[in-house]
C-alpha positions in Angstrom: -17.2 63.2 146.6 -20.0 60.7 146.0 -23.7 62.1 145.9 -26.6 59.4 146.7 -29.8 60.6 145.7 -31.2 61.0 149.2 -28.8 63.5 150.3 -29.8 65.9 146.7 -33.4 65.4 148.0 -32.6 66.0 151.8 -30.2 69.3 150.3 -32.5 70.8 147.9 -35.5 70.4 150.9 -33.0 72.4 153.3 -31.9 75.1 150.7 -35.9 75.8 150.0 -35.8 76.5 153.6 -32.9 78.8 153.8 -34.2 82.6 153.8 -30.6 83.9 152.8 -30.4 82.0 149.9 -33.4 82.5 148.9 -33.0 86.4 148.8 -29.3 85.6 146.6 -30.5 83.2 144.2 -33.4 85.6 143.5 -31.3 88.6 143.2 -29.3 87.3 140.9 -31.4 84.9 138.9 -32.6 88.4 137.0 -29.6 89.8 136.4 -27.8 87.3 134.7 -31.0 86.5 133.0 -31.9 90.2 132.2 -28.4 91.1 130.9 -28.1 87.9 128.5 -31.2 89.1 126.6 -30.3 92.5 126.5 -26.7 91.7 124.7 -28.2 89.0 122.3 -30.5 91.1 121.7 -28.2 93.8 120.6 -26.1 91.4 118.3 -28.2 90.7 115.4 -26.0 88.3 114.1 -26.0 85.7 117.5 -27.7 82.9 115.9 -25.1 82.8 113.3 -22.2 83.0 115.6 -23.7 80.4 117.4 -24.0 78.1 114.2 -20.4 78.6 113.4 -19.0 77.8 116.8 -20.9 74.6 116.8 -19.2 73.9 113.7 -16.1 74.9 115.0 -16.2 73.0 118.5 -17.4 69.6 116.4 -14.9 69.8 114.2 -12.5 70.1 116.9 -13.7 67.2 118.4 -13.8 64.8 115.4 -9.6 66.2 115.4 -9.3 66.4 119.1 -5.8 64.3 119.2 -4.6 65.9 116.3 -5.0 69.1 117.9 -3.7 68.6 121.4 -0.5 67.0 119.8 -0.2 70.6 117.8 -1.2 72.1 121.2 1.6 70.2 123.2 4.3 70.6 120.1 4.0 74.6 119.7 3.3 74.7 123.9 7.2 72.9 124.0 8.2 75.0 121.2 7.5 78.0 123.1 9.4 76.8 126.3 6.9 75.7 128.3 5.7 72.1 129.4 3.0 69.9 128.9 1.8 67.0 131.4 -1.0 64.4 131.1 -3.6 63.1 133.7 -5.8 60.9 132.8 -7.6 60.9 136.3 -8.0 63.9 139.3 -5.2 61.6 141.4 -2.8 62.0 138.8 -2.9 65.7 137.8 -3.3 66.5 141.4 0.5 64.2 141.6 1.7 66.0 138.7 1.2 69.4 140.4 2.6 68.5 143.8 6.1 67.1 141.7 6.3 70.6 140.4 5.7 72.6 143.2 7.5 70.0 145.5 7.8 68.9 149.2 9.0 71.8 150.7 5.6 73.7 151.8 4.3 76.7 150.0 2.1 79.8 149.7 0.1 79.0 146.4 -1.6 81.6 144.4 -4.7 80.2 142.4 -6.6 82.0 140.0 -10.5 80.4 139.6 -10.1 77.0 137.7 -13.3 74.4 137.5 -11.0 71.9 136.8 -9.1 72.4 139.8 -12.2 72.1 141.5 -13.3 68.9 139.8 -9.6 67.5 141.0 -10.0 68.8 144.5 -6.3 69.9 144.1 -6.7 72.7 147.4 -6.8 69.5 149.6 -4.8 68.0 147.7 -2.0 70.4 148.2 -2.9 71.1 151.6 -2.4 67.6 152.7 1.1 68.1 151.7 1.1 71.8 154.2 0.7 74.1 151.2 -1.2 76.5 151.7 -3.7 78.0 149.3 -4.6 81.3 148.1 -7.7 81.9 146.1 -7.4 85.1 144.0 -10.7 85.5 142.4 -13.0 87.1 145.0 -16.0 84.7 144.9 -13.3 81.9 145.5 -11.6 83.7 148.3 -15.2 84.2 149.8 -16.0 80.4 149.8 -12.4 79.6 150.3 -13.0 81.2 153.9 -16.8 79.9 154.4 -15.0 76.7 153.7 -17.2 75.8 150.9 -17.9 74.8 147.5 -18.8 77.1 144.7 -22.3 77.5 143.9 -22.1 78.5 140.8 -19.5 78.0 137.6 -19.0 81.6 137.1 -19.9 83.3 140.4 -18.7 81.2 142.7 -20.5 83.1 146.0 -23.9 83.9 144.5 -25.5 82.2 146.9 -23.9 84.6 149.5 -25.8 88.2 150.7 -23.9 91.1 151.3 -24.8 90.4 154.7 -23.2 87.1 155.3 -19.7 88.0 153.7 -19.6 91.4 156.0 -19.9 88.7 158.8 -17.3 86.5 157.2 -14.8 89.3 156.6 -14.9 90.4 160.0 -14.6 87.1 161.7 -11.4 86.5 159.2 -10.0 89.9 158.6 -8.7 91.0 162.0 -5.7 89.4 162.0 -4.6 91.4 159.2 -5.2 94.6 160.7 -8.6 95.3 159.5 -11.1 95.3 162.7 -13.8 97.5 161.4 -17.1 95.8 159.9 -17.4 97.0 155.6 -20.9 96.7 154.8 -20.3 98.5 150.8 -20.0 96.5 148.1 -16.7 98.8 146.9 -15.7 98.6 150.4 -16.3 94.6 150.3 -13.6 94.7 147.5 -11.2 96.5 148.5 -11.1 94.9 151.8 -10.3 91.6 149.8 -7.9 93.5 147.7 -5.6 94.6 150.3 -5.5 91.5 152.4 -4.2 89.7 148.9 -1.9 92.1 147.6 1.1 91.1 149.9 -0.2 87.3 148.7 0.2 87.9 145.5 3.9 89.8 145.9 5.0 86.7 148.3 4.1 83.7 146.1 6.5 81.2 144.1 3.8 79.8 142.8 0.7 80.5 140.7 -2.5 78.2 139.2 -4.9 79.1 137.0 -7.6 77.3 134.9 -8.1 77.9 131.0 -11.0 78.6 129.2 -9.6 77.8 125.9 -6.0 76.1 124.7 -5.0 77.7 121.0 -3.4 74.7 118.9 -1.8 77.2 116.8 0.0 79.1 119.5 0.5 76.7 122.3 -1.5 80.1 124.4 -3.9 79.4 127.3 -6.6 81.7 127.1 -8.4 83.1 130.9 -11.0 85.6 131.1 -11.8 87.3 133.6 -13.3 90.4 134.8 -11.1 91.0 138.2 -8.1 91.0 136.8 -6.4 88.5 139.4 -6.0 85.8 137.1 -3.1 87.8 135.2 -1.4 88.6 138.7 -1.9 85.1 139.7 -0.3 84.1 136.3 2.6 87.2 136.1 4.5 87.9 139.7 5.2 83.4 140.5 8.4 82.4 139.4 6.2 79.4 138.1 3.0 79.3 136.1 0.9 76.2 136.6 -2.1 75.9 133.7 -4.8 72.9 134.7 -7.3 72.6 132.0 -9.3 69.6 130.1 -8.5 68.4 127.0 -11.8 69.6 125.5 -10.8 73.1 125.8 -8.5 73.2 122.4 -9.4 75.1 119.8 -7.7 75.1 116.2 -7.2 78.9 116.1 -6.6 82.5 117.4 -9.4 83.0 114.7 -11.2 80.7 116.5 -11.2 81.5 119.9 -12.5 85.3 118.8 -16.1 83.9 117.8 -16.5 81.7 120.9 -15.2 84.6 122.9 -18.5 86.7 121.2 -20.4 83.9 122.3 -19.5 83.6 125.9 -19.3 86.7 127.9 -22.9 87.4 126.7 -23.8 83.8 127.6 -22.1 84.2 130.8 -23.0 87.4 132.2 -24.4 90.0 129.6 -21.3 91.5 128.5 -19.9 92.0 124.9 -16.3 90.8 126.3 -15.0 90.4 129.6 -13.1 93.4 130.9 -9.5 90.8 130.6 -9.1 88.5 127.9 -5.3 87.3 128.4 -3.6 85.0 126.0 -0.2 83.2 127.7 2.2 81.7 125.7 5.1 79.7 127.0 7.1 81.2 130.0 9.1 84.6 130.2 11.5 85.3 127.3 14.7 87.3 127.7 13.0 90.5 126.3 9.8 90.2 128.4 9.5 92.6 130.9 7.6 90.2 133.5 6.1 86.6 133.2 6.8 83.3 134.8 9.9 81.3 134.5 8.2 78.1 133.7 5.1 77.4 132.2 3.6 74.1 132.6 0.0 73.0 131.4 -1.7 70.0 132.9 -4.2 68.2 130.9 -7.0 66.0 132.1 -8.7 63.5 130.6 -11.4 62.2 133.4 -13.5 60.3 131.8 -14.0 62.6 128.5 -12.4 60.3 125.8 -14.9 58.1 126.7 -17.8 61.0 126.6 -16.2 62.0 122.9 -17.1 58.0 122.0 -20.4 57.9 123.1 -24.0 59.8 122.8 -23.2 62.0 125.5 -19.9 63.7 123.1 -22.0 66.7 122.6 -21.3 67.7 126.2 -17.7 68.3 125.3 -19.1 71.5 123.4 -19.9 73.2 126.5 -17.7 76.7 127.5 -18.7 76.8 130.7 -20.7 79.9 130.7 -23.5 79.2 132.8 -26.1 80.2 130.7 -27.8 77.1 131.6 -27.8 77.7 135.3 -29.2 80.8 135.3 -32.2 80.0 133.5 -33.0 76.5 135.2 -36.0 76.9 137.3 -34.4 73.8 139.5 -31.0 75.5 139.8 -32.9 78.8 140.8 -34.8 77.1 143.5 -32.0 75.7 145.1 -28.6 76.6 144.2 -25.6 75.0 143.7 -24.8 72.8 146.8 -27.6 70.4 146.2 -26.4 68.7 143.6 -23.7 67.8 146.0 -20.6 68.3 143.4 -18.8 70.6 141.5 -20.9 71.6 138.5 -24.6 72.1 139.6 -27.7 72.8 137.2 -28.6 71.0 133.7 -24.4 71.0 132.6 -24.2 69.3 136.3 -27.0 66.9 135.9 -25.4 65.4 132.7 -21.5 65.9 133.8 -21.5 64.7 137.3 -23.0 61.1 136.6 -20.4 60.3 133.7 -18.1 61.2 136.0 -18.3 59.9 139.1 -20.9 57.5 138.0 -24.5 57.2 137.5 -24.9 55.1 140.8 -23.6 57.8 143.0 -25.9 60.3 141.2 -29.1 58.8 140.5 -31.2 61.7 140.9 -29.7 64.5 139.7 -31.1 63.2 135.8 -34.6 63.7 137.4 -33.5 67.2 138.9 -35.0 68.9 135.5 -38.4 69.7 134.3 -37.4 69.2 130.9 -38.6 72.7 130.0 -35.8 73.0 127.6 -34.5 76.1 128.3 -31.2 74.9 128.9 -31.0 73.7 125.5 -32.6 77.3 123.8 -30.3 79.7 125.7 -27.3 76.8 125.7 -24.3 79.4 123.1 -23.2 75.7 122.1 -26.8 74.2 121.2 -25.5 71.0 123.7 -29.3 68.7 123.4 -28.7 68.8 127.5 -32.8 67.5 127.8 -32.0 65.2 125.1 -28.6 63.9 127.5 -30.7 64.2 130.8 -33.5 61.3 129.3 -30.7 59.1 128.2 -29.3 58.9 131.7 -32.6 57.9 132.8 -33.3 55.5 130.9 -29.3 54.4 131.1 -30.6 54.2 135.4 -34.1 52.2 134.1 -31.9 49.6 132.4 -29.3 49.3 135.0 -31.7 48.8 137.9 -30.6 51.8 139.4 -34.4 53.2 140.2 -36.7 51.8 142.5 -38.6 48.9 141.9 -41.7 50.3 142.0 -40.3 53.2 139.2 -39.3 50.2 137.2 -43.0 48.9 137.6 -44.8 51.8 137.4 -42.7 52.2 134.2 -43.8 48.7 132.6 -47.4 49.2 133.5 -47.4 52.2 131.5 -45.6 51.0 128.6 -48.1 47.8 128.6 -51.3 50.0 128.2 -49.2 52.1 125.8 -48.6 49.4 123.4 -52.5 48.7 123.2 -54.3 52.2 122.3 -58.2 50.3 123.6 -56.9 49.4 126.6 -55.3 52.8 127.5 -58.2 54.2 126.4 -60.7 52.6 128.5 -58.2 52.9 131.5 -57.5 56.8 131.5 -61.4 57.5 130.4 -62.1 55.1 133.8 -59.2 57.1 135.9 -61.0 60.4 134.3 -64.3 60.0 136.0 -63.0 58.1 139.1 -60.8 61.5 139.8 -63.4 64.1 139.4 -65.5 62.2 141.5 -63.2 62.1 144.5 -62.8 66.2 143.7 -66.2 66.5 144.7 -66.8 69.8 142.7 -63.4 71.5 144.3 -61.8 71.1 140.8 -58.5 70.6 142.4 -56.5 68.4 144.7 -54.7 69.4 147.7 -53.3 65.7 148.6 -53.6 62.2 146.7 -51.9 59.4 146.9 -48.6 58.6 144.6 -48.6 62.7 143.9 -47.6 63.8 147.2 -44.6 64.9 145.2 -46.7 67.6 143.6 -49.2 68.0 146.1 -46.9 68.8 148.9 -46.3 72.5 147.7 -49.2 72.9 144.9 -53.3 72.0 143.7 -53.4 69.2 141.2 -56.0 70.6 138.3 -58.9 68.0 138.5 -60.2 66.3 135.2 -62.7 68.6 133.9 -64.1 66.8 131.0 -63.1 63.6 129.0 -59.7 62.7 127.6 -57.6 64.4 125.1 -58.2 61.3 122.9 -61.9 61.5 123.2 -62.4 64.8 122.6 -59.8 64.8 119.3 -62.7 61.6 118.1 -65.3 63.8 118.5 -63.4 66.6 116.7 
């Protein structure tokens, strides 16, 4: 789906608008913010953690083809099956072969990747028909919308909104009366899915990490539908990118410390659940194939480049929840599948810096990302590189470009920029006329439009460090 920047600008104007969202975002904006401090706080040893699964996840990607041809072998070793994609149009193929012509109920456990592929329309187009499992996705999946967020895909729903949306949808299955309890909510979703889950051939799920010593997928989840999704089908679909190997069970264990307490304040997730090849003749339930798609999409050219350190990321969301943009707006503005800073760097490498100019300029460069970021990714660092990647490819306006070189010319000649910003000083605080404050002015109507600009009180930092 191609983003322009007008239609992040015309989004993130009408989500500061909407009252519903507002009341979500803020809601859960503290609680995911709250509970990561709390259990950091309680594990003295965090920052070391951290250091060592930066070590680990670099290391890992100075081997990554060693490791995913380890990955594949024990993966084949075990039983199961591993396919390639290089692009969305070609996992999305991939799947479709195995599931086939012949149309089908589809289980699917929550998968980014499965999102960045659009493989539900995919499949649909060939009259499958899709089951999301995971109840944030099955909330959107019947709003007919995207996911907001990485890890909770409906936080930009009230409690409000999906009582309305279950009984609009819910009748047809017997349930007529409106469930305005969260429990209630729940259980609602539980019981229209339970005869889905019984009933499909067929089951997708996503991968937070791949083990190169085991051949396992890793999920984790705190629902528990991802194992049902992954047990009950006669076949066991894993899509994943190829960034998500790790060398070992070993591993795995210290990023697993790292993200539930990134993600949403917890020590571990209440299901961490390793699969490894398909059902053996001693197994008491599991899948009768196991097959793993792999996607490439664009990331062997991120590991080859200055953006690489994006490949670190775990996908905990961390950096979401503490972006004052992403707060202000949600998820939808940035008009693809992974919003916030992670979203701002991810979406123009891959679907190109043209049809996301703005979302590098949808940061204030706080650098909070960065701080709270498990995986220490430089996002600001990533974010100024794609601007000046858009600066050098013409891809801002003409009057950015000049207001860009104007600047830069004064810059290179310290008198000159002198004299011009001591002039600019008194010319300003004249036009305040004593208000100490702007509530309009020209080329800052950005600003302006929803705050004062501070007047000039005095002379310019340079001036007053001479005198100093």
């Amino acid at each position: 789906m191609a983003l322009t920047a007008r239609e992040f600008k015309h989004q993130a104007e009408v989500a500061l608008h909407d009252v519903n969202l507002q009341r979500a975002l803020a809601k859960a904006k503290g609680g995911f913010v709250a509970k990561r401090r709390a259990a950091v706080a309680a594990l003295p040893e965090f920052e070391e953690i951290r250091t060592a699964a930066r070590a680990i996840k670099n290391h890992t990607l100075a081997n990554l083809d060693a490791y995913l041809e380890q990955f594949e072998r024990k993966v084949e070793e075990s039983g199961g099956k591993v396919h390639w994609a290089r692009t969305p149009e070609e996992a999305c193929e991939t799947i479709q072969g195995l599931i086939g012509s012949e149309p089908r109920q589809v289980l699917k456990g929550k998968s980014m990747v499965s999102e960045e592929i659009d493989l539900n329309h995919a499949l649909e187009q060939h009259g499958h028909t899709m089951v999301e499992t995971d109840l944030g996705e099955y909330i959107i999946q019947l709003a007919h919308e995207r996911p907001s967020h990485i890890i909770a895909p409906a936080v930009h729903k009230t409690r409000e909104q999906i009582t309305d949306l279950f009984h609009t949808e819910h009748p047809k299955y017997g349930l007529t009366q409106p469930v305005t309890e969260v429990g209630a909510i729940v259980d609602e979703a539980r019981q229209v899915l339970r005869t889905k889950f019984l009933n499909s051939e067929f089951g997708i799920t996503g991968a937070n990490f791949l083990i190169a010593e085991t051949g396992s997928t890793v999920i984790v989840t705190n629902e528990g539908n991802g194992d049902l999704s992954q047990i009950l089908p006669r076949v066991h679909i894993v899509t994943a990118s190829i960034e998500k190997v790790v060398p070992t069970l070993d591993d795995m264990s210290t990023l697993l410390r790292l993200l539930g307490r990134s993600a949403t304040g917890q020590e571990i997730t209440s299901y961490t659940t390793l699969s490894t090849g398909p059902r053996r003749a001693d197994d008491r339930d599991g899948p009768e194939e196991f097959h793993v798609v792999l996607l490439d999409n664009g990331r062997s050219t991120m590991l080859g480049n200055e953006f690489r350190d994006m490949l670190r990321c775990i996908r905990c969301g961390a950096c979401l929840n503490h972006c004052p943009v992403y707060g202000a707006i949600g998820g939808h503005a940035y008009g693809w599948v992974y919003p916030g800073p992670m979203g701002s760097v991810l979406t123009p490498l891959m679907i190109g810096l043209e049809n996301a100019a703005d979302l590098p300029h949808a940061c204030t460069l706080n650098g909070r990302c960065q701080e709270v970021c498990p995986m220490s990714i430089p996002l600001p660092d990533m974010l100024r590189a794609l601007r000046f990647k858009e600066h050098e490819r013409r891809i801002t306006s003409a009057r950015s470009r000049g207001a860009l070189r104007a600047w830069a010319y004064l810059a290179r000649r310290p008198r000159l920029y002198q004299a011009v910003t001591g002039l600019a000083m008194r010319v300003l605080r004249q036009l305040a006329r004593g208000r100490g404050r702007f509530r309009s002015l020209p080329l800052a109507a950005g600003w302006t439009g929803s705050r004062d600009l501070p007047a000039p009180q005095g002379k310019t930092f340079q001036a007053q460090w001479r005198r100093r």
